[in-house]
KOLPANU-251312 format. One record per residue (C-alpha): residue in three letters; x, y, z. Coordinates in pm, whole numbers, plus 50000, padded with zeros to 5 digits. Layout:
N
<pt "ala",<X,Y,Z>>
...
// end
This chain:
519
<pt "unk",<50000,50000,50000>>
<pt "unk",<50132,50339,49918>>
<pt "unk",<50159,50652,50153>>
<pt "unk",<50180,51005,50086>>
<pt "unk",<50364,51129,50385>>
<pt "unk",<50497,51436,50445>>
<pt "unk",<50888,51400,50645>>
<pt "unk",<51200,51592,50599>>
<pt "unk",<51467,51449,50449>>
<pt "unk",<51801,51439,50600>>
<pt "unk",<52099,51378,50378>>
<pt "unk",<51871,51265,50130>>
<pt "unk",<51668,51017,50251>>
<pt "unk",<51411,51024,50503>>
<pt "unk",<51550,50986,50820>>
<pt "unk",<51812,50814,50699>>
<pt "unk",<52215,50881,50813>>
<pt "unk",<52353,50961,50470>>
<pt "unk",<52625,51198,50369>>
<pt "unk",<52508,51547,50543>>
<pt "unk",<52308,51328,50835>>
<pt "unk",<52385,51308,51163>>
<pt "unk",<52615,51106,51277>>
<pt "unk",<52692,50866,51549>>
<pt "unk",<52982,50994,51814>>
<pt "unk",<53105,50683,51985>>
<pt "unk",<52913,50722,52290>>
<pt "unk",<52790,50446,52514>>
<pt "unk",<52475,50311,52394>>
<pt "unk",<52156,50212,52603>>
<pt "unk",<52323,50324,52950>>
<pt "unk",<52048,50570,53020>>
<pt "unk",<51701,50484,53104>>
<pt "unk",<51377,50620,53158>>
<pt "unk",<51395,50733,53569>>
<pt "unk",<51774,50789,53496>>
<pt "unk",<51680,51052,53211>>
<pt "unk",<51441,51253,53458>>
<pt "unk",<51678,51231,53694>>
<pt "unk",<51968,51392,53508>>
<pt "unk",<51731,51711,53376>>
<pt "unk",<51591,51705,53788>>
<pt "unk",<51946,51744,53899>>
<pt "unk",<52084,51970,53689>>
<pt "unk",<51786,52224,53733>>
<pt "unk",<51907,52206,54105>>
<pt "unk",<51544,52224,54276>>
<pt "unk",<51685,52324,54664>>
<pt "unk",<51934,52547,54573>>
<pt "unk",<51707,52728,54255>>
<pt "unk",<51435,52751,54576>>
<pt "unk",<51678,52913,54830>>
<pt "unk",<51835,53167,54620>>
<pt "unk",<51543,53294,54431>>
<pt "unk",<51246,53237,54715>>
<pt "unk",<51309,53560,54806>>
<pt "unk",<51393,53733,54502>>
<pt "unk",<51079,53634,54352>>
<pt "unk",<50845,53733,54662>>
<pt "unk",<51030,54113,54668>>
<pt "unk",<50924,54123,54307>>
<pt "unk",<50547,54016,54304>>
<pt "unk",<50452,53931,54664>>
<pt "unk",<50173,53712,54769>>
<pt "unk",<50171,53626,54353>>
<pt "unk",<50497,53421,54360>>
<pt "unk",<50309,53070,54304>>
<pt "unk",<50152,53233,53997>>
<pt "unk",<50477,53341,53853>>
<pt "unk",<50654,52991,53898>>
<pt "unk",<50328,52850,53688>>
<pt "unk",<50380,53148,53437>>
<pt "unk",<50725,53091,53376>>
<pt "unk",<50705,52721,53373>>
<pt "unk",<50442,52735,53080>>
<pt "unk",<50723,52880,52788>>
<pt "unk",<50941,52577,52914>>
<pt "unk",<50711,52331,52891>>
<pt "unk",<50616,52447,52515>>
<pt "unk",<50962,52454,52457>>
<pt "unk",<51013,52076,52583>>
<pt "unk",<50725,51949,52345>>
<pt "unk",<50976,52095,52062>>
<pt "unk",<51256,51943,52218>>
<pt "unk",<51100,51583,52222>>
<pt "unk",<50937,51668,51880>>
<pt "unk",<51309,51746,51732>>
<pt "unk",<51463,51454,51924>>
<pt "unk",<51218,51177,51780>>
<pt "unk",<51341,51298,51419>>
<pt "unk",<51690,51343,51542>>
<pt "unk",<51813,51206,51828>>
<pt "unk",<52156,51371,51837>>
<pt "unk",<52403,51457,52133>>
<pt "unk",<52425,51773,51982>>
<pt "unk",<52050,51930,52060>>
<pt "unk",<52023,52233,51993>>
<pt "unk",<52305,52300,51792>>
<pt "unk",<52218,52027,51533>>
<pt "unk",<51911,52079,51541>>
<pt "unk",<51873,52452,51437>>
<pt "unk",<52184,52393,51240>>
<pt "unk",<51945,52150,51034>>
<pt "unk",<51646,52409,51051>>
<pt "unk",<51798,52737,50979>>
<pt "unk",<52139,52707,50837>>
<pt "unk",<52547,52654,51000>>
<pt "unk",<52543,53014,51107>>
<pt "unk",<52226,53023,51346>>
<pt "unk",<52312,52682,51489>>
<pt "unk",<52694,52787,51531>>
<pt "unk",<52553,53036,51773>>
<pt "unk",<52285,52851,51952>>
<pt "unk",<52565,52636,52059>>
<pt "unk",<52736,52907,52168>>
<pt "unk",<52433,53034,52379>>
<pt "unk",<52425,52691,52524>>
<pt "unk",<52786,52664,52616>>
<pt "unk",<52840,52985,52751>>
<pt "unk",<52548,52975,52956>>
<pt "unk",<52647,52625,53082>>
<pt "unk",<52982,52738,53190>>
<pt "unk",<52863,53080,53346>>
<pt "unk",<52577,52819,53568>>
<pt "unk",<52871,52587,53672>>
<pt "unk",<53091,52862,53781>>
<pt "unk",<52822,52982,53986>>
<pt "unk",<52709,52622,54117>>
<pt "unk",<53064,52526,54207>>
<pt "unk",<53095,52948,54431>>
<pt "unk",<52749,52792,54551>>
<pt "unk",<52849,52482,54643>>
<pt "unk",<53200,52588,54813>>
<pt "unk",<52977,52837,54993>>
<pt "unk",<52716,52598,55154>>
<pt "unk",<53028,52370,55244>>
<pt "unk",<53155,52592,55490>>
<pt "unk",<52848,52718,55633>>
<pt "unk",<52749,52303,55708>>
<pt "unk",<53116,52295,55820>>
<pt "unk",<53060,52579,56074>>
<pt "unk",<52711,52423,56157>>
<pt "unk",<52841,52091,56224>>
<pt "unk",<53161,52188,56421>>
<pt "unk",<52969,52505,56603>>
<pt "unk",<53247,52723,56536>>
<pt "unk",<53169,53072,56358>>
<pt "unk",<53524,53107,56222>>
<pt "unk",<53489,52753,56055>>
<pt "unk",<53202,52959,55859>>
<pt "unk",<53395,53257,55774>>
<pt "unk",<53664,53055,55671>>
<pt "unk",<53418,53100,55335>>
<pt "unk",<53550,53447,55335>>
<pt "unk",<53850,53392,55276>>
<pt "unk",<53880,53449,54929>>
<pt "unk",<54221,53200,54863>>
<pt "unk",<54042,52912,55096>>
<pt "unk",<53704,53006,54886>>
<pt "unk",<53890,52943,54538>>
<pt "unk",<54108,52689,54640>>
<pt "unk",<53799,52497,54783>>
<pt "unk",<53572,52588,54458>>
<pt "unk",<53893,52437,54213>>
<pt "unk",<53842,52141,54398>>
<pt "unk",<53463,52067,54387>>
<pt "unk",<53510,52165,54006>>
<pt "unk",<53784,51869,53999>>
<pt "unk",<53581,51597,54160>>
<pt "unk",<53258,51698,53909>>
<pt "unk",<53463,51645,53600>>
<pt "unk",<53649,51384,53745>>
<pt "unk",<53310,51185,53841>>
<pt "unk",<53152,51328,53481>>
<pt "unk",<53482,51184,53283>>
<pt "unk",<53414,50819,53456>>
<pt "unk",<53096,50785,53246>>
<pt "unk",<52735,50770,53257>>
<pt "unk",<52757,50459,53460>>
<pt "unk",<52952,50688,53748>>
<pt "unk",<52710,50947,53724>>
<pt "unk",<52378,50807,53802>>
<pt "unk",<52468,50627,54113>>
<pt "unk",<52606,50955,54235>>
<pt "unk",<52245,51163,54119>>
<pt "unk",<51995,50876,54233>>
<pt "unk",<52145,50946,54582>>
<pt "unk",<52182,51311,54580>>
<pt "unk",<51840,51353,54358>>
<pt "unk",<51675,51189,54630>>
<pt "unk",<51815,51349,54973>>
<pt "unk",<51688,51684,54814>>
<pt "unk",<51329,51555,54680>>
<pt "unk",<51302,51373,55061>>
<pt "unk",<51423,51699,55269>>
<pt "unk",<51195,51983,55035>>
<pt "unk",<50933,51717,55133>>
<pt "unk",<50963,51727,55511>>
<pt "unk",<51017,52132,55478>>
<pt "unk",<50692,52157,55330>>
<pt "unk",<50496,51959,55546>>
<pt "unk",<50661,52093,55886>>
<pt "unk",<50602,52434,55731>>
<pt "unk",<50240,52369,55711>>
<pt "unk",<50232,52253,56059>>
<pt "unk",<50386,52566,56166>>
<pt "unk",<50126,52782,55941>>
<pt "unk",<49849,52600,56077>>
<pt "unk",<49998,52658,56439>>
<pt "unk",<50023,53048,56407>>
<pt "unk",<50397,52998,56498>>
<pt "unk",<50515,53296,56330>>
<pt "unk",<50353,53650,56343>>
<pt "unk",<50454,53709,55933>>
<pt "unk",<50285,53378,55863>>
<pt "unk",<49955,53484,55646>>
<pt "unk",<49607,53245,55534>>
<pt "unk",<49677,53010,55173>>
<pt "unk",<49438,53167,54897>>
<pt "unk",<49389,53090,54595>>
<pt "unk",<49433,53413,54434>>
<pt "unk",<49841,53354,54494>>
<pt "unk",<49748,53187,54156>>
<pt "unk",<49653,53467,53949>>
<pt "unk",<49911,53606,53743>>
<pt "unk",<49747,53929,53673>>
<pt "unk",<49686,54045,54027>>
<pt "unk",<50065,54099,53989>>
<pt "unk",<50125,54509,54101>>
<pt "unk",<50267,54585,53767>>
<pt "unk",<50435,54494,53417>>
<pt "unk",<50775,54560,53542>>
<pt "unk",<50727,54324,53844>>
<pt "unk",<50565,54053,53692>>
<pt "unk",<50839,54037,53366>>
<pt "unk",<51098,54060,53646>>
<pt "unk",<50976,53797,53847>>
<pt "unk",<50924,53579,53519>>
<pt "unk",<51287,53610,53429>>
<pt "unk",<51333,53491,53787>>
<pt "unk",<51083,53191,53740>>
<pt "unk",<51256,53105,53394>>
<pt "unk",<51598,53040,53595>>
<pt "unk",<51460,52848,53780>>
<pt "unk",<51358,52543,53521>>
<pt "unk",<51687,52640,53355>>
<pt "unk",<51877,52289,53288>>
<pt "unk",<51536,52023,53229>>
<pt "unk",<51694,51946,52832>>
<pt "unk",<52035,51776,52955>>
<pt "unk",<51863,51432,52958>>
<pt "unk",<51829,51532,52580>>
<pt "unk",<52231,51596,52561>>
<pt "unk",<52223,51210,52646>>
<pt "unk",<51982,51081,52408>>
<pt "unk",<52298,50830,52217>>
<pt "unk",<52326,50714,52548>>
<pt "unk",<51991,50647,52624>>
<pt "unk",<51743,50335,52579>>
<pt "unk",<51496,50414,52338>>
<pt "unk",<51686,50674,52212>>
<pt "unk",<51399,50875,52015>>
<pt "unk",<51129,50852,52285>>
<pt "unk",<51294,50866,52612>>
<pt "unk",<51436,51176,52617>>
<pt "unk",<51146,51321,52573>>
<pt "unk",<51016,51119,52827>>
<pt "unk",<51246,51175,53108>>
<pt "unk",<51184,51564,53000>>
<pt "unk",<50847,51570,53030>>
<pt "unk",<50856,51394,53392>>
<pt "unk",<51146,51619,53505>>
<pt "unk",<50915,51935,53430>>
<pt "unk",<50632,51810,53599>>
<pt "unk",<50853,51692,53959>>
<pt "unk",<50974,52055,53919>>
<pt "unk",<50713,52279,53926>>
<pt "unk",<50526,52056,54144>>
<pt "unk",<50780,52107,54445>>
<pt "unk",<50860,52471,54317>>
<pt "unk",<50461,52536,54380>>
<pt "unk",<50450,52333,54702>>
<pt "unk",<50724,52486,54867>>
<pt "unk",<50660,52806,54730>>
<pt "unk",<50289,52781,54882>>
<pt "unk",<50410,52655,55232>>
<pt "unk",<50717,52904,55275>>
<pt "unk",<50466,53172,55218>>
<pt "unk",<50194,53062,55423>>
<pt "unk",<50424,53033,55731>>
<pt "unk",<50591,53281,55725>>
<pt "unk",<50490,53583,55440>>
<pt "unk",<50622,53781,55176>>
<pt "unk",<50713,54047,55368>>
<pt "unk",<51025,54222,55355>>
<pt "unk",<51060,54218,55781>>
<pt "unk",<51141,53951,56028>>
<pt "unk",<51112,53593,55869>>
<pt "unk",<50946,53720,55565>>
<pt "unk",<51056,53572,55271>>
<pt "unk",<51117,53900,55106>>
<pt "unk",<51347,54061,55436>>
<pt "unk",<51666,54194,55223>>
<pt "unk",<51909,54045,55460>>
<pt "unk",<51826,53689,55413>>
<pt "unk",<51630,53663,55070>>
<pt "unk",<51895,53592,54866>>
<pt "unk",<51951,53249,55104>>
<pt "unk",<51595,53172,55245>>
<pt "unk",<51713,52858,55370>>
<pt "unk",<51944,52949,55575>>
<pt "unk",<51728,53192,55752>>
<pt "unk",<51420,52932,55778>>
<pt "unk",<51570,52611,55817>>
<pt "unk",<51627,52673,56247>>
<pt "unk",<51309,52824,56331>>
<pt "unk",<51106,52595,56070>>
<pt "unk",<51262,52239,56129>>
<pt "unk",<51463,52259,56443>>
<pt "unk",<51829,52246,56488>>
<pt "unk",<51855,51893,56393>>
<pt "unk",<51669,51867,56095>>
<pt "unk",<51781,52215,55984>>
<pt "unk",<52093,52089,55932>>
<pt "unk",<51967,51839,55717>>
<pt "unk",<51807,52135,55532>>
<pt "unk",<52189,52271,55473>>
<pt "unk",<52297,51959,55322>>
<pt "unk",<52026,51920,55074>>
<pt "unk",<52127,52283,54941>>
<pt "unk",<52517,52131,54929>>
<pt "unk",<52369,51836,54755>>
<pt "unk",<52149,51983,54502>>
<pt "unk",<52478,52270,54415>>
<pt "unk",<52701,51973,54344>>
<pt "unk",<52482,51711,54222>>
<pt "unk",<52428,51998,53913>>
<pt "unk",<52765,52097,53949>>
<pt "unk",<52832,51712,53844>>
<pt "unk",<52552,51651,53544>>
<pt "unk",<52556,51999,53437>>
<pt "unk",<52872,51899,53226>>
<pt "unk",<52706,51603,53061>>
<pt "unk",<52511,51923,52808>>
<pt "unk",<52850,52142,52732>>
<pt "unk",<53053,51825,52671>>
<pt "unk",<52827,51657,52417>>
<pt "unk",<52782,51980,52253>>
<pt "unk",<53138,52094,52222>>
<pt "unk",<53149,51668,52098>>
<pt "unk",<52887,51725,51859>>
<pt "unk",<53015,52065,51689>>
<pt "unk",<53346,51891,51635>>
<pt "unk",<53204,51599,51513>>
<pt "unk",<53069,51822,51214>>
<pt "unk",<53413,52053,51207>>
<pt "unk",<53199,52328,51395>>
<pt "unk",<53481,52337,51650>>
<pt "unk",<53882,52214,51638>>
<pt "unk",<53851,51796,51584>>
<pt "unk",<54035,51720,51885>>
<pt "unk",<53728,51772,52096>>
<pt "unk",<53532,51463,51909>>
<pt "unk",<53723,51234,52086>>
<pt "unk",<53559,51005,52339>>
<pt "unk",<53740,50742,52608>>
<pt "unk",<53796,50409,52474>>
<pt "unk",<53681,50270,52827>>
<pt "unk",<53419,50509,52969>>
<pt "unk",<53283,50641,52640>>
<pt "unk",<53237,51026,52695>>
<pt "unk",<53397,51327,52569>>
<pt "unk",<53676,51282,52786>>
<pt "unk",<53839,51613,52597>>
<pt "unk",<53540,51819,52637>>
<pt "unk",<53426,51714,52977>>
<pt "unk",<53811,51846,53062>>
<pt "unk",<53807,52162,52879>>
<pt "unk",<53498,52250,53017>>
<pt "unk",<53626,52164,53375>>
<pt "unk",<53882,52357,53326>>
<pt "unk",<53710,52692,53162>>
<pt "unk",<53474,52664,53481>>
<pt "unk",<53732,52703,53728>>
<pt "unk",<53922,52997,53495>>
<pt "unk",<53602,53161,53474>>
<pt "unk",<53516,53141,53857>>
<pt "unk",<53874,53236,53977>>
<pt "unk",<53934,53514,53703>>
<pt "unk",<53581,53654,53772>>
<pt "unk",<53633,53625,54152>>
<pt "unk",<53952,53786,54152>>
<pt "unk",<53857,54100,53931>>
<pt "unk",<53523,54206,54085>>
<pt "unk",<53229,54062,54305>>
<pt "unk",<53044,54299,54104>>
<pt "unk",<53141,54161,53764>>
<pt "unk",<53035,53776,53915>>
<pt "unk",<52691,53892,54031>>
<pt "unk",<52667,54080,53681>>
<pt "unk",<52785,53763,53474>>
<pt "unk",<52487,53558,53691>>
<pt "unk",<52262,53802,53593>>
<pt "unk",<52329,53824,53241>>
<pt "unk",<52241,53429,53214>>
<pt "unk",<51875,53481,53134>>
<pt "unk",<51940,53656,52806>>
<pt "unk",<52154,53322,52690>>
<pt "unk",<51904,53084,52826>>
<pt "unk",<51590,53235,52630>>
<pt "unk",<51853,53298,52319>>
<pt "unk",<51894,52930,52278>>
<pt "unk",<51565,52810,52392>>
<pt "unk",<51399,53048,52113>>
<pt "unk",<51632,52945,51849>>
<pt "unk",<51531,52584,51907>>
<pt "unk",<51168,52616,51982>>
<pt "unk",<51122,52813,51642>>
<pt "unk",<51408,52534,51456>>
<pt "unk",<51117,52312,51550>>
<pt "unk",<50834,52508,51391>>
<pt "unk",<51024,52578,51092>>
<pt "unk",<51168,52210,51056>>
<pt "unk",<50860,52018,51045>>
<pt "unk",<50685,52333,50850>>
<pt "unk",<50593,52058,50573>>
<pt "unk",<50405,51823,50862>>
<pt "unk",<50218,52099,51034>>
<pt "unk",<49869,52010,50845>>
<pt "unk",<49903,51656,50878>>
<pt "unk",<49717,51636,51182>>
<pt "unk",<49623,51874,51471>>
<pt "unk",<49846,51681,51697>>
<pt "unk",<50161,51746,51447>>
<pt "unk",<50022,52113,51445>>
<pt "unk",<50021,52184,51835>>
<pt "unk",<50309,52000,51895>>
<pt "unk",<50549,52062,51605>>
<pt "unk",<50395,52399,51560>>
<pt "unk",<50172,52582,51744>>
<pt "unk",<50344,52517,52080>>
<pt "unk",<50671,52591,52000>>
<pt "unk",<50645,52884,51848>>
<pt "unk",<50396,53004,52122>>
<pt "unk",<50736,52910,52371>>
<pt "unk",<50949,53079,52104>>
<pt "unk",<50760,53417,52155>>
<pt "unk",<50712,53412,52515>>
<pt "unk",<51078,53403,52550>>
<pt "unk",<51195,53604,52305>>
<pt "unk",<50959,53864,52455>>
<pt "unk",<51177,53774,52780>>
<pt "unk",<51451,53790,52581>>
<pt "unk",<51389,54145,52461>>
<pt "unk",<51231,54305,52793>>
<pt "unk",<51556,54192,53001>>
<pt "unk",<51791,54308,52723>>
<pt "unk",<51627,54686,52774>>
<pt "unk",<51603,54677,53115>>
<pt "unk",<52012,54529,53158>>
<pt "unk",<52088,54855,52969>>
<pt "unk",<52018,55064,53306>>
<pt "unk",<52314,55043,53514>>
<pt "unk",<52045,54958,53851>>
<pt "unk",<52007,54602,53656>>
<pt "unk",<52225,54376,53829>>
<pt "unk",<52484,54491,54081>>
<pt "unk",<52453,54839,53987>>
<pt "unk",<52776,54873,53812>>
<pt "unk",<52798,55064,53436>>
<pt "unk",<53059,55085,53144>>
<pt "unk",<53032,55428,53038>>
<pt "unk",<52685,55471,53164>>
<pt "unk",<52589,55158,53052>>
<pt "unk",<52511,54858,53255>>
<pt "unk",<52736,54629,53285>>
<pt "unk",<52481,54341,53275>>
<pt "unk",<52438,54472,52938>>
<pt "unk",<52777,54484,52863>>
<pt "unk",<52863,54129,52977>>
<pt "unk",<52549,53980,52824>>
<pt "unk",<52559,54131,52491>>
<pt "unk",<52960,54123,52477>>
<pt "unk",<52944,53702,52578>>
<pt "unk",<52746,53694,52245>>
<pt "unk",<52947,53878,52041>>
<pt "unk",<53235,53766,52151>>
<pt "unk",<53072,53373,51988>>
<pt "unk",<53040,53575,51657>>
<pt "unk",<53439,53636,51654>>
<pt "unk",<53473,53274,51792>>
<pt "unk",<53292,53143,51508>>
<pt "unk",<53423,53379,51225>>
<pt "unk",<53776,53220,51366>>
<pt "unk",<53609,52871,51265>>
<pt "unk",<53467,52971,50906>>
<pt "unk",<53876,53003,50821>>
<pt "unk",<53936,52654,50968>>
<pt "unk",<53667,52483,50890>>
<pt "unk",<53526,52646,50544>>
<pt "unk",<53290,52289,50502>>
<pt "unk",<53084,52272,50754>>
<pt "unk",<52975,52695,50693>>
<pt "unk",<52891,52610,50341>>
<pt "unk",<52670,52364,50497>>
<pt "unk",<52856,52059,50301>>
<pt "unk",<52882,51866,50627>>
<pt "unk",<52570,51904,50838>>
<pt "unk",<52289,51980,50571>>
<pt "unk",<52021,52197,50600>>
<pt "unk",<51716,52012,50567>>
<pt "unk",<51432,52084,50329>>
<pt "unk",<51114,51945,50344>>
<pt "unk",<50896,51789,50127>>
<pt "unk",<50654,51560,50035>>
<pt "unk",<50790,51210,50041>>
<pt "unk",<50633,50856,49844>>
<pt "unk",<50647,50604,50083>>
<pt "unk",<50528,50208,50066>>
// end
């Protein structure tokens, strides 16, 4: 019986790994499976330490309304994962984002949504590995009882020193393999799921007791968006939100590694999402129904202790002794993303030099643990440069850098949301579900953040955005953000001299599609 089907070809044949396909990278097959998948994306989001360092932020921005943001900004990420999975079904490549828009829109677009990706990743494990080094000596101090244990964290040579060495044990347990990795994130994926869980239920106790005087009555108005005080709040606290489910698509980066390669991905995506925003909202909800969204006493939005709510709650809310435990599930969650947060940059940096986007020396994977032992090195390596250099120049500039993370996140999110739209443009009236899910979806995820995009890149040009610091009168958010992107357009100008094939698209095609006869 013969089909009239509409499919993109790639390399010539549909779905097929022809000259100008994708291409296998020497990974270790079928080592990834369903729950493992979720829990790689879980992990690398970092639920605890995303929840202590942005509680706070996000209640001093919108108030009583912060449930309603974390369900506003997890909406463009979930349209964005149905393009994700949608892309990864046709091409399950280690490369995401990179191949994918490279196969959508052309070399030079997907040259720099791999940038976006890798420059974000390494400015996120810079900060996750300060984070982590941080939380370390404050558990230190709490365990010991000594204060100058604690403030040994302010010592800026102990503080890098300590921070070099977390970095080294990541890539050390990220170079061992996949194998090596998921015993390591079951464990630590689970202390922080289990702890959130008793912080939200002893919180609720403590609501329900009156036990603090901030503590205000659950309604369900929290859950209206538009009760937000203004445009500038609510777009702020979205940008906020949109951090927080930054890091779901690394269980894509392992898609050659994982079972069911085209579906699982997807899968473990999909179920990752859902786990987050579900203990994002219940926290969220408890936190603020103990103890407020005020910006005095334990209120969540008190200046002196919302960029670290845990710290401040984790005593008063679950007792000494399980406060503590409270401490190590922020530790845990830093380094547990610290670790899988290098799985995405490697196989990227893998990918683009498997198709001459990048010097061929990082397309090498270990003979025994199959990963991009180069890459997972490199990156190690440009994480602690980053950190220390950053550290050493200006506070300021680190808090800046942080900052200007949100532009690169929605830059490569867009880019592949609307590489999905425009890649299955021949398949979009097939069906309705190939028209909401390749289409309609993506690009509504596309737009949502590239409005994000666009509001944050106006409002980092005010010197107030950020730590308050300007280049000639210009913030220096701005300045970092926008220069980090421009400096991937010299970066990949560099690579059109050395590697002339893959920019006249001669080694990763650009797919057209069209109507294809089938049997």
């Amino acid at each position: 019986m013969t089909q009239l089907e509409t499919r993109p070809r790639i390399g010539g044949t549909v779905r097929g790994r022809s000259e100008g396909g994708v291409r296998p990278k020497g990974l270790e097959k079928n080592s990834v499976g369903l729950l493992g998948s979720a829990v790689i994306g879980i992990s690398t989001v970092a639920p605890v330490y995303c929840l202590t360092s942005t509680l706070g932020s996000t209640a001093g921005e919108v108030g009583l309304q912060m449930p309603a943001v974390f369900l506003a900004g997890f909406l463009p990420m979930l349209l964005v994962a149905f393009a994700y999975r949608e892309l990864n079904r046709a091409m399950p490549d280690s490369g995401t984002s990179f191949t994918w828009t490279v196969k959508a829109f052309g070399p030079r677009v997907g040259w720099m949504c791999g940038w976006g990706l890798v420059i974000a990743t390494i400015i996120v494990l810079s900060n996750l590995a300060g984070v982590a080094t941080s939380y370390f000596w404050l558990l230190a101090g709490e365990i010991t009882g000594s204060a100058s244990v604690a403030a040994l964290d302010g010592n800026k040579a102990v503080h890098i020193l300590t921070c070099l060495l977390l970095i080294a044990v990541a890539t050390a347990i990220s170079y061992r393999g996949m194998t090596a990795t998921k015993r390591v994130q079951y464990a630590l994926v689970a202390l922080q799921l289990v702890v959130l869980a008793v912080f939200v239920t002893m919180a609720l106790q403590k609501a329900g007791a009156g036990a603090f005087d901030t503590g205000v009555d659950f309604s369900w108005s929290w859950m209206n968006p538009f009760a937000v005080q203004s445009f500038a709040a609510f777009t702020a606290g979205l940008s906020l939100s949109i951090f927080m489910y930054w890091g779901w698509d690394a269980c894509l980066s392992t898609n050659e590694e994982t079972t069911g390669s085209d579906r699982t991905p997807g899968r473990g995506a999909l179920i990752a999402m859902v786990v987050l925003v579900g203990s994002y909202l219940a926290t969220g909800i408890a936190a603020q129904t103990a103890v407020g969204s005020g910006d005095t006493g334990l209120g969540l939005a008190n200046p002196e202790t919302s960029d670290n709510v845990f710290a401040a709650l984790a005593g008063p809310v679950m007792g000494p002794v399980l406060g503590v435990a409270l401490f190590i599930a922020v530790l845990a969650s830093a380094a547990a993303s610290l670790q899988t947060t290098f799985i995405p940059v490697a196989r990227t940096v893998l990918a683009m030099s498997s198709y001459e986007a990048l010097p061929g020396s990082f397309s090498e994977v270990h003979p025994r643990f199959k990963v991009p032992g180069r890459a997972t090195v490199v990156a190690g390596i440009a994480t602690g440069a980053f950190y220390t250099v950053m550290t050493l120049v200006s506070e300021h500039v680190l808090i800046d850098t942080i900052y200007a993370l949100g532009l690169m996140i929605c830059f490569y999110y867009a880019l592949t949301a609307f590489a999905c739209a425009w890649y299955f443009r021949a398949e979009l009236l097939c069906s309705a579900r190939d028209f909401a899910f390749k289409g309609l979806f993506p690009v509504l995820g596309g737009v949502l953040l590239s409005a994000v995009f666009g509001k944050t890149l106006f409002d980092m040009w005010d010197p107030a955005y950020g730590s308050g610091s300007s280049v000639l009168g210009v913030g220096s958010v701005f300045v970092i953000g926008v220069g980090l992107l421009l400096l991937g357009g010299v970066i990949m100008t560099v690579m059109r001299r050395r590697s002339p094939a893959f920019f006249r698209g001669e080694v990763l095609t650009k797919d057209t599609p069209s109507l294809v006869v089938q049997d």
